[in-house]
N, C-alpha and C positions, 0 to 999 in steps of 0.2 A: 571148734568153738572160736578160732580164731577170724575174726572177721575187718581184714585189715585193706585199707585202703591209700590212697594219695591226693596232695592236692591237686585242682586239675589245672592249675596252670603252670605246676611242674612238668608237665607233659610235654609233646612236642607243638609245634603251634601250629598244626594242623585245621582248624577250621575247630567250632565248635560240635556238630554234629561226631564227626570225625575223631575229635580227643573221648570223648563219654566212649564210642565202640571200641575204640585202643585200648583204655581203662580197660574195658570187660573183656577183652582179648587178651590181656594180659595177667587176666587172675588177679584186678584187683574189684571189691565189692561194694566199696562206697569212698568217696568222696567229700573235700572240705570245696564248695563251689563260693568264690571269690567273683562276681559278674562281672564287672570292669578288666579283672584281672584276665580271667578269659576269654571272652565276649568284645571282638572288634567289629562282627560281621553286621551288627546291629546294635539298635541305641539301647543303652539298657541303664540307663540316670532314673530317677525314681520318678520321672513324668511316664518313663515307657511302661513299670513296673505293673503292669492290667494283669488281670485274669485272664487273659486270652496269651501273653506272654505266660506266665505261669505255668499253664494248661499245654501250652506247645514243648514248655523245657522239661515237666512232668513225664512226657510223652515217652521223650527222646531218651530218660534217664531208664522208665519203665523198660521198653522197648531194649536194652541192653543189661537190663538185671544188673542197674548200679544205685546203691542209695545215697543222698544227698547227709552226709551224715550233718554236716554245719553248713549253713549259709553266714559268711564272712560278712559281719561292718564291721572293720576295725577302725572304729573312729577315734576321737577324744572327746570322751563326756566329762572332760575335767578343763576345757578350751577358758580362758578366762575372757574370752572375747565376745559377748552376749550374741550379737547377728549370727556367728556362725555356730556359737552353741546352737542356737534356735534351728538350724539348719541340720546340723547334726541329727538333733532328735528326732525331727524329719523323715531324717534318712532312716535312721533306726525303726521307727514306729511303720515305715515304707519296705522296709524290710520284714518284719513282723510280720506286717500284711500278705507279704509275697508267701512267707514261711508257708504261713495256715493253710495256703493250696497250694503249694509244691509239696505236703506232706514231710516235707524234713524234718530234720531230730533235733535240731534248735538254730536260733539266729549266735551266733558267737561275737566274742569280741577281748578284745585286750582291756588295760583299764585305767589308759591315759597319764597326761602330763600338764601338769600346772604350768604351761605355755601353749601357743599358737604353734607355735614348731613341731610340737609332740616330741622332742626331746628329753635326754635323762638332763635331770639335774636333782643337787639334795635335797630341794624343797620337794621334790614328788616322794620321798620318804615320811614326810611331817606328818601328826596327826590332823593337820589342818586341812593338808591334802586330800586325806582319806576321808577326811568329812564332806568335803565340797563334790570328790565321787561318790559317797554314797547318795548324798543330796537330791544327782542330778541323774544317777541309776537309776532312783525309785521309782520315777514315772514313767520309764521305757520300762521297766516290770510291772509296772501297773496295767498297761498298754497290754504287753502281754498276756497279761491273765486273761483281760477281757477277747482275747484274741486266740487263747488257748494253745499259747506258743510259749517254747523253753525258751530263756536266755543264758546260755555260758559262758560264763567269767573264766579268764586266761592270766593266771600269776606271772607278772615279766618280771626279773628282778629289777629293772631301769624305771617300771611303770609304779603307780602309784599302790597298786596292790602286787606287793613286792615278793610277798613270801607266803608262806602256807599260813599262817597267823593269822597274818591282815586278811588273807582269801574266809578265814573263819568271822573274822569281826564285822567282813561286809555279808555275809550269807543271815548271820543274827541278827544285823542290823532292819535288813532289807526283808527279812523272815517271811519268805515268797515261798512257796512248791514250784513256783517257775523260775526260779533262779539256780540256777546247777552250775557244774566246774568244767571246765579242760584242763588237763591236767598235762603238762609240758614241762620233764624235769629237766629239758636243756634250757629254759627259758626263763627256771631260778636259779639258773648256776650262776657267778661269781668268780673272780680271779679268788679270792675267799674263802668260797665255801664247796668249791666242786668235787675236792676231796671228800668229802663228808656229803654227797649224793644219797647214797645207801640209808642215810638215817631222814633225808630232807624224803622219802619216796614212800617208808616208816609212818614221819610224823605228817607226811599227804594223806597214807591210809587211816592215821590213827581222825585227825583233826576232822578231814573233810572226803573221807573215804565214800560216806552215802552218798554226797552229792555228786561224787565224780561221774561223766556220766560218756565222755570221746577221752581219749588219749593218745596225744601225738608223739610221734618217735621220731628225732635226730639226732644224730651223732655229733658230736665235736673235737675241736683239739686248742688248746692254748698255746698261743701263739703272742710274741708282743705285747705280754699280760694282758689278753685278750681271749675271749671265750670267740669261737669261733666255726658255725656251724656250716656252712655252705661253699663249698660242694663235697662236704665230707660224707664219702662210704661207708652207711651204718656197717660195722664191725672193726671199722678203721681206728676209731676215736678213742676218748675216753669212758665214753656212757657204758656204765653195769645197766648193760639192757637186759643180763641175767632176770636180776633182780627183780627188776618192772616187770618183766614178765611172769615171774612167778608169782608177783601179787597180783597183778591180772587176769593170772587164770586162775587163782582161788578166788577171786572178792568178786570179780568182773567176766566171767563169761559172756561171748559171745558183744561185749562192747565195741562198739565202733573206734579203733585204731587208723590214723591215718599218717604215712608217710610224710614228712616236713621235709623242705631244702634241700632237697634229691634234685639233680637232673637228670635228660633222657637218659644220657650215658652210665648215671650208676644204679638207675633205678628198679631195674630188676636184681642187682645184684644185694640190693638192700633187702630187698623184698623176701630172697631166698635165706637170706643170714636170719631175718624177723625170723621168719618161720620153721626153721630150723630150731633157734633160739625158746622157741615157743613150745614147740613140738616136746623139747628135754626138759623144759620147766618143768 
């Protein structure tokens, strides 16, 4: 049941053809595909983004029995800067487009910074924040529906949808069937609250349990009153991956899981702790 994958531009940077057959040589089954991120070998800006591109990376994914589980915009739909909002949503709705024929499991995304920089600051906790994202969400899910593609929302703790709370107040708000979650419990940790993981992973299941629909796993360590995830070896860190796992495989069979902030070097070695991990659950 376990169906767990990696990003591919954690891989090695082998050529694009070349990472997708590694992936599946390596026992992993799907994929978070970042195009910029791994894609040098050709233009892939959202002028390139055609059905004919689509259809050829569909190909290559099929062709190696890997699925696309998320296609990556991590943008800021909370930019306070109107031209490059406008450009944003663009990109987003250009994505959406691609989704619908590449067949993946949704466009994902993080959920921004009441700045140009997409930096943390305290005003991306306000409620004022969260309003100006929901705002400017609704119309890239709107897009979507019409387009009959998921959109998942990713709780950062730095980002504007900060916690599992707020991740509930924008799913109510936005009251889509195309709006779903990634659920990423190194990415609400906190110098804070990381100790109290086990209950934040709890009240993920309890709050926003149905919508959850990919789940990403990395490890970390504090350091420098600093959460600190890469290049930490899942088993290394602090993460009760226990735990996630056992709520996973009761609530979540067969869900798409993908490895985060691994490099070559530790990434089978993750891969085998996941699954081990999993297996005892």
């Amino acid at each position: 049941m376990l169906r767990l994958g990696i990003r591919a531009h954690d891989m090695e940077k082998v050529g694009f053809e070349n990472v997708i057959k590694s992936m599946s040589d390596k026992g992993f089954c799907c994929t978070q595909l970042a195009l910029k991120k791994l894609i040098s070998e050709f233009n892939v800006s959202r002028e390139a983004m055609t059905p004919g591109m689509a259809m050829y990376i569909k190909e290559v994914f099929t062709r190696n029995n890997v699925d696309i589980a998320v296609l990556g915009c991590y943008l800021n739909l909370a930019n306070p800067d109107p031209a490059q909002l406008a450009q944003i949503t663009k990109n987003y709705e250009a994505h959406i487009r691609f989704a619908s024929l590449l067949g993946c499991g949704m466009v994902g995304t993080e959920t921004g910074a009441v700045n140009v920089e997409y930096k943390y600051e305290p005003a991306n906790h306000s409620e004022e924040a969260l309003n100006i994202f929901i705002k400017n969400l609704k119309p890239v899910v709107d897009y979507a529906e019409k387009m009959g593609v998921i959109v998942g929302i990713e709780p950062v703790y730095k980002h504007i949808m900060c916690d599992i709370k707020r991740t509930r107040k924008v799913l109510d708000a936005i009251s889509s069937p195309n709006l779903r979650v990634i659920f990423d419990i190194t990415n609400t940790m906190s110098i804070d609250n990381y100790k109290y993981q086990d209950e934040i992973m709890d009240e993920a299941f309890d709050l926003v349990g149905e919508e959850i629909d990919v789940i990403h796993i990395k490890d970390f360590i504090v350091k420098d009153n600093q959460i600190i995830s890469r290049p930490v070896t899942v088993g290394e860190g602090e993460l009760h991956l226990s735990h996630l796992m056992k709520l996973a495989k009761e609530k979540k069979p067969f869900i798409h899981m993908t490895l985060e902030d691994s490099i070559p070097e530790n990434a089978m070695i993750s891969k085998s702790f996941i699954e081990k991990v999993y297996q005892e659950a």
